[in-house]
C-alpha positions in Angstrom: 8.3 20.3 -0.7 5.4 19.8 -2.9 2.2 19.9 -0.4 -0.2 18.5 -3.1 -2.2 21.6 -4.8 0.3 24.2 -6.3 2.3 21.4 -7.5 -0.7 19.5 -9.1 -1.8 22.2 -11.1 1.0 23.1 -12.5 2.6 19.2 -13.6 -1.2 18.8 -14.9 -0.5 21.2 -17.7 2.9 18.8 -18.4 1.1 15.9 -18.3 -2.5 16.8 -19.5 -2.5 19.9 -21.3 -6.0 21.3 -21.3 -7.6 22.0 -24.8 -8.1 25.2 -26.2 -11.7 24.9 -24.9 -10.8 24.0 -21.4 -8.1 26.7 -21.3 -11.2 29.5 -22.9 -13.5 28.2 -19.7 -10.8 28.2 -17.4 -9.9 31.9 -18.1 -13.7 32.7 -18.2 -14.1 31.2 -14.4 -11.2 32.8 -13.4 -12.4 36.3 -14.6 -16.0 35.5 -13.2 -14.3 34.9 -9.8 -12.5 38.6 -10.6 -15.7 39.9 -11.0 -17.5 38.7 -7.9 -15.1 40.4 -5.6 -13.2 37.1 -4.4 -9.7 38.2 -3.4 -6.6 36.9 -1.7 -7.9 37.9 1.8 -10.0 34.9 1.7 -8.0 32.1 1.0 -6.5 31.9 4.2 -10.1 31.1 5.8 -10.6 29.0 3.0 -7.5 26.9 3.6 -7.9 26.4 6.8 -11.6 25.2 6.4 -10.3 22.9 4.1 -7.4 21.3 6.2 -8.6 18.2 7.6 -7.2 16.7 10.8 -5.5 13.3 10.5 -5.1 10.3 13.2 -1.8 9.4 11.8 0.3 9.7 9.3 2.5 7.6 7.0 5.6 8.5 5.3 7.1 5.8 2.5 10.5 5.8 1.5 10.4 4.8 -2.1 14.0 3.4 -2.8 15.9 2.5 -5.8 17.3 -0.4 -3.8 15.2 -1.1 -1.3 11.8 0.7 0.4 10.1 0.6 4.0 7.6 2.6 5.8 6.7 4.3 9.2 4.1 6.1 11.0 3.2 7.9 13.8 -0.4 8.8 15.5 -1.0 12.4 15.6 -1.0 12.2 19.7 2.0 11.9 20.1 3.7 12.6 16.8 7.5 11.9 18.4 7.1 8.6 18.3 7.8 7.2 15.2 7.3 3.4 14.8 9.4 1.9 11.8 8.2 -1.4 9.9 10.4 -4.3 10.4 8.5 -6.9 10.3 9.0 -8.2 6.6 8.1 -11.3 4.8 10.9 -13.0 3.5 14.9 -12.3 4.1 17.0 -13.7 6.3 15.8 -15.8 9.2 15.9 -13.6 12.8 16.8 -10.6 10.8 14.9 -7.4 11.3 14.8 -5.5 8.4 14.1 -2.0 8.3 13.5 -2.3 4.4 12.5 -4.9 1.8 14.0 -4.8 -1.7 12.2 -2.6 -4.4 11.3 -5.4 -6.3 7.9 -6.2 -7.9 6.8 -9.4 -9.6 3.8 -9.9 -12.2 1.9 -12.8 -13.2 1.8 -13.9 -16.8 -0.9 -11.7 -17.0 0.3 -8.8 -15.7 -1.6 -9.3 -12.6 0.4 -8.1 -8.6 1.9 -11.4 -7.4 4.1 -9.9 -4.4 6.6 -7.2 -3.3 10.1 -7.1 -1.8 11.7 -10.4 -0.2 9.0 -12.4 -1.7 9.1 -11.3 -5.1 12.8 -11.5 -5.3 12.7 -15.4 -3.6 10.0 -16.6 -5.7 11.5 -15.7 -8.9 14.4 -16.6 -8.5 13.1 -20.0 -7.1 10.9 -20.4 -10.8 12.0 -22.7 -13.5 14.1 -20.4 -16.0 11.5 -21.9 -18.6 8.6 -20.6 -16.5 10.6 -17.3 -15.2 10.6 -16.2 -18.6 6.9 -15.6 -19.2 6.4 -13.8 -15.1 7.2 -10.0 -15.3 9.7 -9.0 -12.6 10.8 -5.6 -11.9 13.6 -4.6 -9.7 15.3 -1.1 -9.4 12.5 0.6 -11.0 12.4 3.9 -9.8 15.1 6.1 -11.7 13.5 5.0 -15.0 11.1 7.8 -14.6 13.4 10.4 -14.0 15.9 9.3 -16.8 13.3 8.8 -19.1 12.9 12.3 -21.1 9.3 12.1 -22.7 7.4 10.9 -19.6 3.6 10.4 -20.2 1.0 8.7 -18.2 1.6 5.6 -21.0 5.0 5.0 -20.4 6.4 1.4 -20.4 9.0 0.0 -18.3 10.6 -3.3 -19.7 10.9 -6.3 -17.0 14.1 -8.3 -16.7 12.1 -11.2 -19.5 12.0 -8.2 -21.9 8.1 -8.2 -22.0 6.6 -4.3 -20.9 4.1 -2.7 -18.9 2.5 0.5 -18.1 5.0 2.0 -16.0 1.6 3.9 -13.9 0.9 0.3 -12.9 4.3 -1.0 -11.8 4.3 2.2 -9.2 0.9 1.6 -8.5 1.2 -1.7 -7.7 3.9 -1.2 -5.4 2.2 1.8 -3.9 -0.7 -0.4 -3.2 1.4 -3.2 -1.5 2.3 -0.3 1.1 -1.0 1.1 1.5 -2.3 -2.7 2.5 0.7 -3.5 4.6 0.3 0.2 6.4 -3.6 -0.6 7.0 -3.3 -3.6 8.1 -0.5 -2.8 10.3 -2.8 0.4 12.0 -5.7 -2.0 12.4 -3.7 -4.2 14.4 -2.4 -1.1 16.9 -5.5 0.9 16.5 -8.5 -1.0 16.2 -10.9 1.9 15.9 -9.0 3.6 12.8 -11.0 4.4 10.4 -9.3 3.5 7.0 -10.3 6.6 5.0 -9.9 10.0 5.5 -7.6 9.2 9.1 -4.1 8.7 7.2 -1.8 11.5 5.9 0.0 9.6 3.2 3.9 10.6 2.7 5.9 9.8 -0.7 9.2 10.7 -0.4 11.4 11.7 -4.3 14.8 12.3 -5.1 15.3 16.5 -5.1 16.3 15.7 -8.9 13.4 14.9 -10.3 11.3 17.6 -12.3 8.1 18.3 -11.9 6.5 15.6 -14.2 8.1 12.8 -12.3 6.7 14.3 -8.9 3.1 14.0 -10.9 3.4 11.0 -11.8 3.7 9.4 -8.2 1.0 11.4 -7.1 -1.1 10.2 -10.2 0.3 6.3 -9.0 -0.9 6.6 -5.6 -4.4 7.9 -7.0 -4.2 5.3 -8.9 -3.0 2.5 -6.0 -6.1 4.1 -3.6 -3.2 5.9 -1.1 -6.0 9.1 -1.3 -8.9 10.0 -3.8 -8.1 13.1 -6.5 -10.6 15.1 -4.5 -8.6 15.2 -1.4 -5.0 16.0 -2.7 -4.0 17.5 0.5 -3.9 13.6 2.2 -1.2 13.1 0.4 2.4 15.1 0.3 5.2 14.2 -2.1 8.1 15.4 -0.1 12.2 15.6 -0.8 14.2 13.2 0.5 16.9 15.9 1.7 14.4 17.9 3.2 13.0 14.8 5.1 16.8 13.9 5.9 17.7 17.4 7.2 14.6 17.7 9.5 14.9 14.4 10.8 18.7 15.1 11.8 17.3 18.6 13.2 14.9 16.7 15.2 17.2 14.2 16.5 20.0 16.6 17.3 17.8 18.9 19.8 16.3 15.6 21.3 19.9 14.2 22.0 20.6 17.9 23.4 17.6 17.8 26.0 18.4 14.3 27.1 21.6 14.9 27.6 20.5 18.1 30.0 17.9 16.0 31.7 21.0 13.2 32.7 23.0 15.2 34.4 20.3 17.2 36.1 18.9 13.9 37.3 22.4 12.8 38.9 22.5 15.9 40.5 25.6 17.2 38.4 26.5 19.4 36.1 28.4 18.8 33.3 32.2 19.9 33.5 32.5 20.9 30.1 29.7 23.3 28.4 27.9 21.8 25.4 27.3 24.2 22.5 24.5 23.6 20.0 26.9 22.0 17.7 28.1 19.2 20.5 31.1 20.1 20.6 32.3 19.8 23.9 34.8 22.2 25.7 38.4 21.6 24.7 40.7 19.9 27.4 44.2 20.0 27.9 46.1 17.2 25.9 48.3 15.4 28.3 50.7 13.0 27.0 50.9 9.5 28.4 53.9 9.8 30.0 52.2 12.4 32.1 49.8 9.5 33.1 52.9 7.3 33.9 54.6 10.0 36.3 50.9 10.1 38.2 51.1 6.7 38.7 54.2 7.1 40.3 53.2 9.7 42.9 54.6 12.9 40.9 51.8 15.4 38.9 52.7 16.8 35.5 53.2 20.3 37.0 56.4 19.1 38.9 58.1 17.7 35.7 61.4 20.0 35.3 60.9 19.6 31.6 57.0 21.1 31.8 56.1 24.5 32.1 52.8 26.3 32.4 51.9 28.7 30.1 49.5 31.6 29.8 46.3 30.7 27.4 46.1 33.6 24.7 46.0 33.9 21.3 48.8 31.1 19.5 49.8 30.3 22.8 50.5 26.7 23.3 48.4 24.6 25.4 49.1 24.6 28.7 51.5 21.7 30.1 53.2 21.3 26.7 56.5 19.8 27.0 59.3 22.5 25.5 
């Protein structure tokens, strides 16, 4: 997971390499740091002096198909609230996402995102549709592209280009006002700046360039400033997957603990960690028929019980 610093510096030099000036002061700074004593012992204080504490956080899920966001105040940080409410879509639909789609003015200026981009261009005259730039499945063109730079171009479905920076950064921007606006409506008091951990979630495919260049989008879209890139965290997609699933499968495991202590039972069956309950004896339906005629399974002169052990059968097998 890229937390924002190490992986900054290091995309920076893909992205931006210094000059041979820049790189002469850098080593000069570095070796005037040497010489003043400054060691590793000291960047733990200076770490934690510099981690700031946030009111909430945000975490976007940047989709090739479609993209939603959610949140959740730093109070109670179980309690994650996802964004349904969308513009556009099907009528008495919640949606937990809205399509990754992005449309342009003729002059390149942000028109709308998601359900209303798509239904507004698709509602233009194809005469006028031709001169608006819409963009839809964006996101892999990054990745696939080989010689990324901060003036790549991605082409709209009209043919025309634009900066690809600005495409993410207009989308990234949409969020940031839908997310704001969203808090200020919960949370009054929340200061807009400086209160929100932004998340961006990325494909675990994509190199280090591509991670840099959605951080340099959301600079560019206002998500945080490039003075405060700890606010913001580019994270994995598996990694957010697998600790969400962690999450969720120890909070079905202590629910299920607190039922049956509530009813004042215990389960019958043990549950392991990988809820798997206990295996039970398989009793064929004809078993079920001979209860339901007064006789148990036991009594059957075809049904025998055997010993459990190692490759023994199950016990009340039929032979």
């Amino acid at each position: 997971m890229d937390t924002g610093i190490t992986g900054t510096s290091q995309s920076l030099w893909h992205l931006h390499p210094p000059s041979p000036a820049r790189r002469q002061g850098m080593g000069s700074r570095a070796r005037k740091a040497s010489d003043t004593g400054s060691s590793s012992k000291n960047l733990p204080e200076a770490r934690s002096q510099q981690t700031a504490s946030f009111a909430v956080v945000v975490a976007i899920d940047f989709g090739t198909t479609s993209s939603g966001y959610a949140f959740s105040f730093s109070s109670d940080p179980e309690a994650i609230h996802m964004m349904r409410k969308w513009e556009g879509g099907d009528p008495g639909v919640a949606n937990q996402k809205t399509p990754t789609s992005l449309l342009l003015t003729p002059d390149g200026a942000f028109h709308s995102f998601g359900y209303t981009a798509r239904d507004y261009y698709h509602d233009l005259d194809p005469e006028e549709a031709r001169e608006w730039l819409y963009f839809e499945k964006f996101k892999m063109k990054i990745h696939s592209t080989s010689d990324l730079t901060m003036s790549t171009e991605l082409e709209a479905l009209n043919g025309k280009k634009a900066p690809a920076l600005e495409v993410f950064a207009h989308a990234l921007r949409f969020f940031r006002q839908h997310a704001v606006q969203e808090l200020k409506e919960q949370c009054p008091s929340l200061p807009e700046r400086d209160a929100i951990r932004w998340v961006i979630t990325v494909p675990a495919i994509w190199k280090q360039p591509a991670k840099q260049f959605m951080r340099e989008a959301a600079y560019r879209a206002g998500l945080v400033s490039p003075e405060s890139p700890e606010q913001l965290l580019i994270a994995l997609e598996p990694e957010a997957a697998s600790i969400y699933c962690r999450k969720l499968r120890l909070h079905q495991l202590i629910d299920l603990s607190c039922k049956a202590a509530a009813n004042g039972l215990a389960p019958e069956h043990p549950i392991d960690s990988s809820f798997r309950q206990g295996e039970r004896p398989r009793q064929p339906r004809e078993w079920e028929r001979e209860r339901e005629k007064g006789s148990s399974p036991a009594s059957h002169p075809e049904v025998r019980q055997q010993p459990r052990g190692k490759g023994a059968e199950d016990p009340g097998v039929p032979v």
